[in-house]
The first five atom37 places (N, CA, C, CB, O) and aatype in JSON, in Angstrom:
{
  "aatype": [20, 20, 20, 20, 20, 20, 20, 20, 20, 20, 20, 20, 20, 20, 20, 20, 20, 20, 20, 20, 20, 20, 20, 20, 20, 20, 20, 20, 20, 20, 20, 20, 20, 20, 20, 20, 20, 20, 20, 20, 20, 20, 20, 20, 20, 20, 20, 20, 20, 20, 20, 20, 20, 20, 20, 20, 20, 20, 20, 20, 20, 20, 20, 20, 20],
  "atom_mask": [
    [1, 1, 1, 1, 1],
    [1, 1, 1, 1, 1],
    [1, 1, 1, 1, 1],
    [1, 1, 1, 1, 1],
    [1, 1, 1, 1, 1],
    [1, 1, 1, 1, 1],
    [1, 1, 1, 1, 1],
    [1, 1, 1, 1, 1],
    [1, 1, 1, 1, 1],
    [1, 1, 1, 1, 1],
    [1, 1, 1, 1, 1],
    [1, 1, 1, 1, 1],
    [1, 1, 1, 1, 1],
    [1, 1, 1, 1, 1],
    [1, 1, 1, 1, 1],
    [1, 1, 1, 1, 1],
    [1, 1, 1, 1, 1],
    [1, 1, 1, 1, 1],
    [1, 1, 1, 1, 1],
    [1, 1, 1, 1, 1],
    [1, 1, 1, 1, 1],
    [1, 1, 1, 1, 1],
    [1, 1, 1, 1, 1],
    [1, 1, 1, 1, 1],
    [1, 1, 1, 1, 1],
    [1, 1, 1, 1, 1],
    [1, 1, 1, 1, 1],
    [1, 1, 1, 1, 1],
    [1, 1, 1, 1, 1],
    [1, 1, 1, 1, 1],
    [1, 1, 1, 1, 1],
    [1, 1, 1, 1, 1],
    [1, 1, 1, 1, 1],
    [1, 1, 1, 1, 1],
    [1, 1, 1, 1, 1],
    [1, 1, 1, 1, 1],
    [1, 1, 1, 1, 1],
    [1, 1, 1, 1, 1],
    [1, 1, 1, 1, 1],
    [1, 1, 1, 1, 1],
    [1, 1, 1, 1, 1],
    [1, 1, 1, 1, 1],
    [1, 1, 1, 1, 1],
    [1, 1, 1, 1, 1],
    [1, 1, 1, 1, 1],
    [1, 1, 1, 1, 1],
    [1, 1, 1, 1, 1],
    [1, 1, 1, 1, 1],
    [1, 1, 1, 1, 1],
    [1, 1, 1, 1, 1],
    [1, 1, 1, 1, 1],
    [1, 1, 1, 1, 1],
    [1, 1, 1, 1, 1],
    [1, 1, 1, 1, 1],
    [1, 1, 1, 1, 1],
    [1, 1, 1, 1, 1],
    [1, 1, 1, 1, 1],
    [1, 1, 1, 1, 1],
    [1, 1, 1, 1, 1],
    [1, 1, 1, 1, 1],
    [1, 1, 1, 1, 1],
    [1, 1, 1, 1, 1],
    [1, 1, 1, 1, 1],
    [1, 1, 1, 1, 1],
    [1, 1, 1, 1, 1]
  ],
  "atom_positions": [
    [[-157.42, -75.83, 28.87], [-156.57, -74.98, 29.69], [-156.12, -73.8, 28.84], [-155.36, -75.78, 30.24], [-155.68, -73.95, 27.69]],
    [[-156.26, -72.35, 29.58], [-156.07, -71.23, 28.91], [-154.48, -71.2, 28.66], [-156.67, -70.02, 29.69], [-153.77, -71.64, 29.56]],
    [[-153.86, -70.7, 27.5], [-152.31, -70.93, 27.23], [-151.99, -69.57, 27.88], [-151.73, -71.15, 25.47], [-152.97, -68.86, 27.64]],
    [[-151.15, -68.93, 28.53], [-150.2, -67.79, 29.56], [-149.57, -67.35, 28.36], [-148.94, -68.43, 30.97], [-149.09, -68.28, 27.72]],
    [[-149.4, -66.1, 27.81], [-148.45, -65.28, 27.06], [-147.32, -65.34, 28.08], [-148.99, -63.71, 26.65], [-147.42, -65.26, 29.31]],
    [[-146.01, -65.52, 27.2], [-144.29, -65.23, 27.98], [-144.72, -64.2, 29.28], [-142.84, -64.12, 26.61], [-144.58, -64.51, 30.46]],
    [[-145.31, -62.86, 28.75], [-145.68, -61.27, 29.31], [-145.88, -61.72, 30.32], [-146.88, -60.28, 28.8], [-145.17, -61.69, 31.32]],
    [[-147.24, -62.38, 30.1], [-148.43, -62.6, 31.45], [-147.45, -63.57, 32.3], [-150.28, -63.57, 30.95], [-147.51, -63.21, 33.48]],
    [[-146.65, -64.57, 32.15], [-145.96, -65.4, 32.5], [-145.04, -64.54, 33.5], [-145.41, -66.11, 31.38], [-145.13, -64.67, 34.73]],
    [[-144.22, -63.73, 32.94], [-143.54, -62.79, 33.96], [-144.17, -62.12, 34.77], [-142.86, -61.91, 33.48], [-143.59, -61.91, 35.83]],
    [[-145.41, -61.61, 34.61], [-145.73, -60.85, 35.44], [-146.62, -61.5, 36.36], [-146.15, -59.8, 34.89], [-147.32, -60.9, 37.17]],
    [[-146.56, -62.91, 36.19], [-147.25, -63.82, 37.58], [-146.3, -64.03, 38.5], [-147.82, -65.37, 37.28], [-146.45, -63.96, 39.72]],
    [[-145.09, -64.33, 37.77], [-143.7, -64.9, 38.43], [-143.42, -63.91, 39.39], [-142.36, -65.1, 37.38], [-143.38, -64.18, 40.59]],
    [[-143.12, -62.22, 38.75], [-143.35, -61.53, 40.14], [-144.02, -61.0, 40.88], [-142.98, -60.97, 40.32], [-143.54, -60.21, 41.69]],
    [[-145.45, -61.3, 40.83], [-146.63, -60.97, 41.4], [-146.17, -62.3, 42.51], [-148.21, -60.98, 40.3], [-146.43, -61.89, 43.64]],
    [[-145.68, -63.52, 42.58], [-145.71, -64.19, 43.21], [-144.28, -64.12, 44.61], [-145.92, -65.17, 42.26], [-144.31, -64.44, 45.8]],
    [[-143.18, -63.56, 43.73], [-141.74, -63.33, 43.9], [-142.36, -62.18, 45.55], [-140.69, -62.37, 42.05], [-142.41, -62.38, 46.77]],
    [[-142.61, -61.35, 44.89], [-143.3, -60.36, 45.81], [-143.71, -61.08, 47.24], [-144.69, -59.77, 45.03], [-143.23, -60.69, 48.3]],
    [[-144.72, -62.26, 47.15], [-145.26, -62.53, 47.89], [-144.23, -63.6, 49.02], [-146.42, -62.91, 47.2], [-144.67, -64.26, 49.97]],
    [[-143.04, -63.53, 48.67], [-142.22, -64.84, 49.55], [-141.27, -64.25, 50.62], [-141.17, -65.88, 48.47], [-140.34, -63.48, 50.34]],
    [[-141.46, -64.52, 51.41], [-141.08, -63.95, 52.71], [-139.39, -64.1, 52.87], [-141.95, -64.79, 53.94], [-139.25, -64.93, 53.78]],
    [[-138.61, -63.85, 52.6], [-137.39, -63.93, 52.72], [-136.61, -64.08, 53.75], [-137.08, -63.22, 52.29], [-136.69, -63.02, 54.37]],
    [[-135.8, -64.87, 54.36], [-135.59, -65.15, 55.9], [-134.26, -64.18, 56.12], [-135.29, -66.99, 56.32], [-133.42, -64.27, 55.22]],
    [[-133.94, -63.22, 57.29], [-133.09, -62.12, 57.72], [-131.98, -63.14, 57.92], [-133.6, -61.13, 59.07], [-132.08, -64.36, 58.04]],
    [[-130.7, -62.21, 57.93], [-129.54, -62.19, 57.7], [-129.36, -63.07, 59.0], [-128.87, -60.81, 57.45], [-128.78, -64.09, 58.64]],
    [[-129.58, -63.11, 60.2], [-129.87, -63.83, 61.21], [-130.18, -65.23, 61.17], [-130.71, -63.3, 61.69], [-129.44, -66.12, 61.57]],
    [[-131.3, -65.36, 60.67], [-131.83, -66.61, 60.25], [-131.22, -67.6, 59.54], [-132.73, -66.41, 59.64], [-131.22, -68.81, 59.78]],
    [[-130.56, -66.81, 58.38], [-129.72, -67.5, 57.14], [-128.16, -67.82, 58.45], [-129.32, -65.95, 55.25], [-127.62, -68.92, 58.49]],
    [[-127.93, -67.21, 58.91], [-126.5, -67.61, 59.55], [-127.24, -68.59, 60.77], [-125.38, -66.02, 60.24], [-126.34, -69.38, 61.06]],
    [[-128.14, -68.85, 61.4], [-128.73, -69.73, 62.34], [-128.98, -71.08, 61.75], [-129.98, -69.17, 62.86], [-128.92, -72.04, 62.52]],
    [[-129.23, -71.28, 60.53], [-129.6, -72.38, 60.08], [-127.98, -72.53, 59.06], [-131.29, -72.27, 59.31], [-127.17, -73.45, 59.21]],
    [[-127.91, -72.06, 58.65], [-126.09, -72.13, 58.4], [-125.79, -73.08, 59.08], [-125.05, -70.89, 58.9], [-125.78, -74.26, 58.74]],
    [[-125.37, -72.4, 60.61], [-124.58, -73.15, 61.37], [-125.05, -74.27, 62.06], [-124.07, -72.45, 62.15], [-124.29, -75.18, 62.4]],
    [[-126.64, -74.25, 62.37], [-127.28, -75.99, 62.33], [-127.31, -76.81, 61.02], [-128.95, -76.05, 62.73], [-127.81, -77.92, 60.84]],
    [[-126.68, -76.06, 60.17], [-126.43, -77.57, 59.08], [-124.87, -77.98, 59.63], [-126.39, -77.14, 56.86], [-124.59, -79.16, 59.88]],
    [[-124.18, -77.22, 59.74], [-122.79, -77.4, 60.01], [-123.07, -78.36, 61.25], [-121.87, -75.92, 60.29], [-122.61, -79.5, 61.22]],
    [[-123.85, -77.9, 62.41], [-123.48, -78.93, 63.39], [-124.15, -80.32, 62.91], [-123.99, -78.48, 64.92], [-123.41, -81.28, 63.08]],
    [[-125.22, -80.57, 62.43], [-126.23, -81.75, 62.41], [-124.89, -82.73, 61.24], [-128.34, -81.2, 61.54], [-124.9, -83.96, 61.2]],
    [[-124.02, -82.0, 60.53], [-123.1, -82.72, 59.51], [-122.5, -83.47, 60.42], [-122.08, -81.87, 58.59], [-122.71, -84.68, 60.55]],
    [[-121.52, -82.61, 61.27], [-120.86, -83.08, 61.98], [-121.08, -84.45, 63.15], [-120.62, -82.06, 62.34], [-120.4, -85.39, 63.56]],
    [[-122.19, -84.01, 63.33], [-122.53, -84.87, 64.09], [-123.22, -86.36, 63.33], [-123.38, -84.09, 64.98], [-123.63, -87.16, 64.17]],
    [[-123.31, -86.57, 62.59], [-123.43, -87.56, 61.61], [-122.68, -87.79, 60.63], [-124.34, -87.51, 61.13], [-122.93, -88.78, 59.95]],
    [[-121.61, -86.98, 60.29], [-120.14, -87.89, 59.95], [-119.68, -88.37, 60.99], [-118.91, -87.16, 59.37], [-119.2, -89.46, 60.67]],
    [[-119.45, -88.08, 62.79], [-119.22, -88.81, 63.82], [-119.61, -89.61, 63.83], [-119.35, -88.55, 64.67], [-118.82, -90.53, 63.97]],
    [[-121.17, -90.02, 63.68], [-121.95, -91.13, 63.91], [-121.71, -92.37, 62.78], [-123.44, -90.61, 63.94], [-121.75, -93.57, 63.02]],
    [[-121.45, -91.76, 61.58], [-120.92, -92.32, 60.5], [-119.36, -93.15, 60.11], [-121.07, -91.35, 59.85], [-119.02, -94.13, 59.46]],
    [[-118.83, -92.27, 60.8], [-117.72, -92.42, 61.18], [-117.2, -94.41, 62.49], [-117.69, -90.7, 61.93], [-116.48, -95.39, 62.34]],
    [[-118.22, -93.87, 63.63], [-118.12, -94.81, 64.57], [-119.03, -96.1, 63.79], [-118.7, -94.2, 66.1], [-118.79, -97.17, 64.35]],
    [[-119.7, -96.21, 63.0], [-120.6, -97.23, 62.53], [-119.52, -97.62, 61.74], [-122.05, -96.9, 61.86], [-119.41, -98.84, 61.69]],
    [[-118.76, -97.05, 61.17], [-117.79, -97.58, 59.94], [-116.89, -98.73, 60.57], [-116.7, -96.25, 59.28], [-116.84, -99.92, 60.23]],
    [[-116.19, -98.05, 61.58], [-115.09, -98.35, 62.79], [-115.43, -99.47, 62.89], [-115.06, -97.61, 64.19], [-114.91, -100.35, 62.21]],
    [[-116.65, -99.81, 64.01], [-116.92, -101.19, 64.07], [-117.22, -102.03, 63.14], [-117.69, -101.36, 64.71], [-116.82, -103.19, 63.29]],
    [[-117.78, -101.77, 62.27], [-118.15, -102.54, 61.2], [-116.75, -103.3, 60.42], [-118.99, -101.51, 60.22], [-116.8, -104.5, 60.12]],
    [[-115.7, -102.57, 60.18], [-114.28, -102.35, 60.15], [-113.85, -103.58, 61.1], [-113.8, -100.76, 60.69], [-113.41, -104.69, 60.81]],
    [[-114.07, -103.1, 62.06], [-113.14, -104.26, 63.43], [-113.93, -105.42, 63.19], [-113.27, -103.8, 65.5], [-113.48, -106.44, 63.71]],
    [[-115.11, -105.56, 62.47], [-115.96, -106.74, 62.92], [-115.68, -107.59, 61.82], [-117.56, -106.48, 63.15], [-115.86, -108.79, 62.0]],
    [[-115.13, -107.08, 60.34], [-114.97, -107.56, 59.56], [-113.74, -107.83, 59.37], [-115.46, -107.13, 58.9], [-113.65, -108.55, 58.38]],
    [[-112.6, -107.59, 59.9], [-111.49, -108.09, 60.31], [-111.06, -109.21, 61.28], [-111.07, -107.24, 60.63], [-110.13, -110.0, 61.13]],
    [[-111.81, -109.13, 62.16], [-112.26, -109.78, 63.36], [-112.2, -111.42, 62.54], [-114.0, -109.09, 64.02], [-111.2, -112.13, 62.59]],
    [[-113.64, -111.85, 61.71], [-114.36, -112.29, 60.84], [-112.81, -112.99, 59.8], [-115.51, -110.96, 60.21], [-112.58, -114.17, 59.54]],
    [[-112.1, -111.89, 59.45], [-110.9, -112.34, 57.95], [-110.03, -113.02, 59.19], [-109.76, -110.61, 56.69], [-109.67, -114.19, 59.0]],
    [[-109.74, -112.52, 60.18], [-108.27, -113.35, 61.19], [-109.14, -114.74, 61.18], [-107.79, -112.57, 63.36], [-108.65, -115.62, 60.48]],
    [[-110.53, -115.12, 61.96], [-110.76, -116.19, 61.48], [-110.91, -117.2, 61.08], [-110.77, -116.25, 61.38], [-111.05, -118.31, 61.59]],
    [[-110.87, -116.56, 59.46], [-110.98, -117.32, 58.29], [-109.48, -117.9, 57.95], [-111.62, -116.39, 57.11], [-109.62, -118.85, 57.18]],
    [[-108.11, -117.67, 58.25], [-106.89, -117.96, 58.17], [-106.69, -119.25, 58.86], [-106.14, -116.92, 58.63], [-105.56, -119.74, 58.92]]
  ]
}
């Protein structure tokens, strides 16, 4: 395998940099705010799995008394 000089090294990096399509100011705030909702909506879901799990294991300790 041929060894890359540092030089040649940079100047692949932005020969490549060049080539990456960068997503518009639009895009970046669209997927923003579908991370924000998909969170939310699976700390809810996270949330209600806890709950019961919670009541079921209490449920379970009264019981055991």
């Amino acid at each position: 395998m041929a060894k890359t000089t540092p030089i040649e090294f940079i100047r692949q990096v932005q020969a490549e940099t060049k080539k990456v399509v960068w997503p518009t100011g639009r895009e970046t705030i669209m997927t923003g705010v579908m991370v924000v909702i998909m969170t939310t909506i699976l700390a809810l879901f996270f949330l209600g799995v806890d709950t019961f799990f919670n009541a079921v294991v209490q449920a379970l300790l009264k019981l055991a008394k």
